[in-house]
N, C-alpha and C positions, 0 to 999 in steps of 0.2 A: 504493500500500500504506500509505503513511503517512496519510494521508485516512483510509481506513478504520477505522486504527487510533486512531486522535487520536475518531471520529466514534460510533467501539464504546465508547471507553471513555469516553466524554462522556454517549452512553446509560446502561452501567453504572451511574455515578456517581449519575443523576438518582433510577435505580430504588434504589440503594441508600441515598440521601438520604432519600428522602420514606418508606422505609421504617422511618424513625426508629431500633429499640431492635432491632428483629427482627433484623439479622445481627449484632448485639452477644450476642443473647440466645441464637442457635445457635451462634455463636464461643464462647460462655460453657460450652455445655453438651457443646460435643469436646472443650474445653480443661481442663474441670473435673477429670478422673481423673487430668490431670499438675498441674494448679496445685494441690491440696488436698494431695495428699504434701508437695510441695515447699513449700508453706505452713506445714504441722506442722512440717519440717526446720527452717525460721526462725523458727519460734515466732509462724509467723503463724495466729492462731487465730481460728474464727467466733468473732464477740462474742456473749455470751448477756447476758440483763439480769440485772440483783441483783437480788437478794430485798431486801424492802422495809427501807428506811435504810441501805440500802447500797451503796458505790461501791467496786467491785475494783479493785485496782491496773491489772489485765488488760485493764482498760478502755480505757487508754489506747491499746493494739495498734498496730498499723499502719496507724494510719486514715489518712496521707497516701495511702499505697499501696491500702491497700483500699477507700478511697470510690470509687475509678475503675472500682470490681468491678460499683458498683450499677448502672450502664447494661447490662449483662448482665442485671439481675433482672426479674422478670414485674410482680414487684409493687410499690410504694414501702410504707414503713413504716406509711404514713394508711392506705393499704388494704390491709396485712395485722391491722390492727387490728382494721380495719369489717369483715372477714372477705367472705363469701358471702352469698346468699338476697336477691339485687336485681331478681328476677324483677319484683314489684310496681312498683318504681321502671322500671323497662327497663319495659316495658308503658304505662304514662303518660310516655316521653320520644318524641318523634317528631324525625329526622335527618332532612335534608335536602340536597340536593347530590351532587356527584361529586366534582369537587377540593377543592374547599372546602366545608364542613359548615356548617349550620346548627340549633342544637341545643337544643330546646323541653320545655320542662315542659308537661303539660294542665292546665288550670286547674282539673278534679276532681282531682288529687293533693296530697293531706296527709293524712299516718297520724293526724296530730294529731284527736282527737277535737273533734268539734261546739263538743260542751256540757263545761264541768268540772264531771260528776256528782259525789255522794259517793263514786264507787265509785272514781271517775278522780282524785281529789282524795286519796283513802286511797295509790293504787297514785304517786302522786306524794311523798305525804308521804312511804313507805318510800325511794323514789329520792335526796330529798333530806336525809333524815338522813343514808343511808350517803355522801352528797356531802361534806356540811356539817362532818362528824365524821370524813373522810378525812384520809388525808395525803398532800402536797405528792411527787410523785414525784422524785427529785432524780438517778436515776441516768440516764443516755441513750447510745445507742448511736454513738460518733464514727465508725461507715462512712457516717451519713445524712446527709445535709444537715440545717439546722439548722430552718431550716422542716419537713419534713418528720415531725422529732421533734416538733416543735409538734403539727400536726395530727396525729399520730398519740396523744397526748396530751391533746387534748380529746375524739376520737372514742372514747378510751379512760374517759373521765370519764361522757358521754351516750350509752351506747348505745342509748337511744330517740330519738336525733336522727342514727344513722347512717344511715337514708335521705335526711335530707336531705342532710347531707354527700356521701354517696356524688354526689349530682345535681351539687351544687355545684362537687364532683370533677371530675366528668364534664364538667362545661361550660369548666372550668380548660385540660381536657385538648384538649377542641374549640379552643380560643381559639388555645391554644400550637402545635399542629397546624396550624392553617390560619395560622401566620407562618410555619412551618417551612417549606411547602408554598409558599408564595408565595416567599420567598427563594431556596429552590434553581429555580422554574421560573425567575423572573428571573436567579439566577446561569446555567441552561443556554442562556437566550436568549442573553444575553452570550455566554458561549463557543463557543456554535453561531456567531453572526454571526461572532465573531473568526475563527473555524477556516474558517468558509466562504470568508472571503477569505484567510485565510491561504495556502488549499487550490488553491480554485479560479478567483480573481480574476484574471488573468492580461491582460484586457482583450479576451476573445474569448467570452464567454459576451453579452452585449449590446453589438450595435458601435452606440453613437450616435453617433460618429463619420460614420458613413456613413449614419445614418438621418436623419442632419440634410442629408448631401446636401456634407460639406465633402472637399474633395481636398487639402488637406495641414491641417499644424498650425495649432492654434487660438489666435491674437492676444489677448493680454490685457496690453496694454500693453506696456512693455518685456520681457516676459515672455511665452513660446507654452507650447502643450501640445500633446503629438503623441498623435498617433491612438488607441494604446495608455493612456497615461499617462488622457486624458479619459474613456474608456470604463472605465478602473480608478475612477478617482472617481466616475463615475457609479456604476455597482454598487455600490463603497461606502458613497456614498449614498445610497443605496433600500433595501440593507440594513441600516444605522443604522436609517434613520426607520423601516422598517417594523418591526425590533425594538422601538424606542423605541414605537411605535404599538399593536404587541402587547401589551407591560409596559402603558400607556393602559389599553387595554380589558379589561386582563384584572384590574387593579386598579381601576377604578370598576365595571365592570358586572359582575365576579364576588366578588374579593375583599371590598371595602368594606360591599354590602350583608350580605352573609352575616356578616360579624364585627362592624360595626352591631347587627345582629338577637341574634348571641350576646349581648352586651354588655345588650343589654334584655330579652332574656329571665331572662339572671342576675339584674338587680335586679326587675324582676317578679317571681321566682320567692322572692327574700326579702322582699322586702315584702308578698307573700302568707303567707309561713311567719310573720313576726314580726308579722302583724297575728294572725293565730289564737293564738299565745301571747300577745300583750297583751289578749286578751280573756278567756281563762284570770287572767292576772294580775289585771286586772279584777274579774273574779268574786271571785278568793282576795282583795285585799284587801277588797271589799265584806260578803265572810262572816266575814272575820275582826273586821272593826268591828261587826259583828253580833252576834256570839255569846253576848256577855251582855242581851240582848234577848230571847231569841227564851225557849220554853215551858219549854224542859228545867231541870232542877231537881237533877238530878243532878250535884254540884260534879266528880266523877273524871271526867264524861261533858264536860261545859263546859269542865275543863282539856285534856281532848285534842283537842276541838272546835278548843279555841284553839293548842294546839302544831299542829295539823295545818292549820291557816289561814296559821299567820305562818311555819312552812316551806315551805308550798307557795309563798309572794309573792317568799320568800327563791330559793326553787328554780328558780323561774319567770324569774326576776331573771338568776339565771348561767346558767340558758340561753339568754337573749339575749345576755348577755353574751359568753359563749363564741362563740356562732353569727358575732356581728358580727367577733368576734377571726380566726376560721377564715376571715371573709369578706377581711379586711385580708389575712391569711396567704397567701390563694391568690392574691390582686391582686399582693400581692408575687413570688410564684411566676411570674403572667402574664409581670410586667415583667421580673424578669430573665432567665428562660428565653428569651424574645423578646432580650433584648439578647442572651443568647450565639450562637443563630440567625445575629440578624443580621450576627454577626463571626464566629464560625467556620466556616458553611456558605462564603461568599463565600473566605475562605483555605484550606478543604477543595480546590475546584474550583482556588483559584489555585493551590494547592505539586501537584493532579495533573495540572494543565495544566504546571507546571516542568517535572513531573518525567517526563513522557512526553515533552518536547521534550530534555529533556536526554539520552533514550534513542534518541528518534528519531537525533539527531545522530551516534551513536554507530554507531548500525545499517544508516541509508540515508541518511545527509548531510544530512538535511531539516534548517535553521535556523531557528526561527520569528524569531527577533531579524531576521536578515538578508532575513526575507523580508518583514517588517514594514515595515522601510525600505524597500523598494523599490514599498511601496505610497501612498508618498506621504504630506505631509504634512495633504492636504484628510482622507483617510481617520481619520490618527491624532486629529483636532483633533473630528471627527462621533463618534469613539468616544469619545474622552473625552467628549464632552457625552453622549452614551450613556449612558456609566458614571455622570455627577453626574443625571440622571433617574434611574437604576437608586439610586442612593443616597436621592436624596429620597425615592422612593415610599417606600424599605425604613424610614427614618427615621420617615416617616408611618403606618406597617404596626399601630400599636395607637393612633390616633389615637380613635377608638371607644369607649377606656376613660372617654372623659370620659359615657357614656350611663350610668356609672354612680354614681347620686347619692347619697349618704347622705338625704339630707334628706327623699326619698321615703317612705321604712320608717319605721317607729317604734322608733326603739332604744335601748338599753339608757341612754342620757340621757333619751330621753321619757317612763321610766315614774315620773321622780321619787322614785326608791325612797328615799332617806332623808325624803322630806316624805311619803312611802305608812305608812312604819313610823310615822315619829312622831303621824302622826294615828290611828294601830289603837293605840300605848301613853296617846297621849292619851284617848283613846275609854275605856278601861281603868280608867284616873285618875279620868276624870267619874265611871266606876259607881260607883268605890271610891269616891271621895267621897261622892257622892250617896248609898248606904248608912250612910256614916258618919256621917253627918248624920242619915238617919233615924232608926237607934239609936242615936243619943246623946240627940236631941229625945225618943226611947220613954223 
């Protein structure tokens, strides 16, 4: 019965692991008609945001206690921003895998326009006045994490770069997903092997003993092993290695490629997006150096010409800018959601491996401490070397991130924007002058 029980709820566990947010999310939602009263009673209140220049006192709330609320929500603050309507984005991403995902951009996806027509250069200039002539948001919501306000923050600023983000998101969310997922199968491999011998090692499941053909105990110097005792190390050592051999194959020939491949498709996917806006950039400063060149004659026409050139370079400017910022932000995201992964999933499985042994004990006398001992010291010495593979891999689990290189993209350092500007006001200068010069010489 103890078997059973220790074996059910090892299953449990796995299923309820790799489901990540989902039984937070329906615990959230039976719990809510009693937390929400009780919340008012404390004066714990939903944070709403200030109206613009402003930060309430109310701000402050109970955000030790209610950031814990956010693993119950469907959404993060980035994507209640970005809102809905990803259908286009979902239709150019292509998923691949069972356990672990694989998570693709098509290389026909960007909303981003071809060409920077007049008409695309007009609908930009509106973009980037109301940008340029905004103000700085200063209030923020303390239940979120602090990234989280970030990106929610800049997706709030570019709503014509919430597709990208949204991908970017999405690839964030693959990446952290298949750690999560890789950690708990490895912590269930471990506690399956442990429990397996814990349960059933008794030394009568494989007698090598007798298949070696030997009639008493085994000579190993000053030292024997009887019949039981050798047959107990053996199984425990078939079942090490072959855990150990599992964890192997299932982190080079599943894991590694697939989180490799995320890892390059994310920077593929921006250096595709930030090569079509330096080509926009491109055009706006090429037309903005232009402008007093060209036919028009019209001085109110040639001043807008040129307010709508040197804000679209400006415009175009912060949204690499921003873009690379959100790309830092979500790498941030990666690494340390993976470092909690990797430390809490492993002491989830350990305090409910305790704490069902400490029940067991209670109920039907089963010790795992005492039955560990009696399994010898060759077992305890293959598990531990177990457990330091089981750590390395997990250590190793975002080794990947190095596929992604700044120096590929073109970003918001490549476009040399204070040497951009100052050669369109130098540009400017030469007309003025050279004018001034002519009517002076008239």
């Amino acid at each position: 019965m103890s078997g059973i029980i220790l074996l059910v709820s090892i299953g449990v566990l796995f299923v309820l692991a790799l489901a990540r947010q989902i039984p937070l999310q329906m615990l959230g939602r039976l719990l809510g008609p009693i937390t929400r009263p009780l919340g008012k009673l404390f004066g714990m209140r939903a944070i709403t945001r200030a109206g613009p220049g402003t930060v309430r006192p109310a701000h402050m709330g109970p955000s030790a206690w209610a950031a814990l609320s956010r693993a119950a929500r469907h959404k993060t603050e980035t994507e209640s921003v970005m809102g809905d309507g990803f259908e286009h984005e979902r239709s150019h991403m292509s998923r691949s895998g069972l356990l672990f995902h694989w998570l693709a951009v098509k290389v026909g996806y960007i909303r981003i326009p071809g060409e920077l027509t007049p008409d695309v250069a007009e609908d930009y200039f509106k973009q980037g006045t109301e940008f340029l002539n905004g103000r700085v948001k200063i209030s923020a919501n303390p239940q979120n994490l602090y990234e989280d306000e970030e990106g929610a923050l800049i997706a709030s600023y570019f709503p014509i770069d919430h597709g990208a983000l949204y991908l970017l998101n999405q690839m964030r969310s693959t990446i952290n997903s298949n750690v999560r997922k890789l950690t708990v199968v490895f912590s269930t491999i471990i506690a399956f092997v442990l429990v397996i011998n814990l349960l059933y090692n008794d030394g009568s499941i494989i007698d090598l003993h007798a298949m070696l053909g030997l009639t008493g105990p085994l000579g190993l110097g000053p030292a024997s092993m009887s019949a039981a005792d050798m047959n107990q190390a053996f199984f425990g050592a078939l079942s090490t290695l072959g855990g150990a051999f599992l964890m192997w194959l299932i982190y080079f020939v599943e894991y590694v490629p697939y989180q490799r491949n995320n890892f390059r498709e994310l920077s593929n996917f921006v250096t595709r997006y930030l090569a079509r806006l330096n080509d926009h950039f491109r055009t706006a400063a090429g037309q903005a150096k232009s402008v007093t060149v060209g036919q028009e004659t019209d001085a109110s026409k040639v001043s807008h010409e040129a307010r709508q050139w040197h804000t679209n370079v400006l415009w175009i400017a912060m949204r690499i800018f921003f873009l690379e910022s959100f790309v830092r932000n979500i790498m941030f995201q990666m690494l340390r959601n993976s470092g909690y992964y990797l430390v809490f999933v492993p002491v989830l499985f350990l305090a409910v491996l305790a704490g069902l042994n400490i029940t067991l004990v209670e109920l039907t006398g089963f010790d795992a401490g005492a039955r560990l001992a009696d399994l010898g010291i060759i077992f305890v010495l293959l598990f531990v070397s177990m457990l330091i593979i089981y750590g390395g891999f997990l250590r190793r689990s975002m080794m990947s991130i190095d596929e992604i290189n700044q120096d590929e993209w073109i970003g918001f350092d490549s476009l040399l924007l204070e040497n951009v500007l100052g050669e369109i006001v130098g540009k400017y200068a030469e007309d003025v002058g050279y004018w001034k010069n002519r009517m002076g010489r008239g």
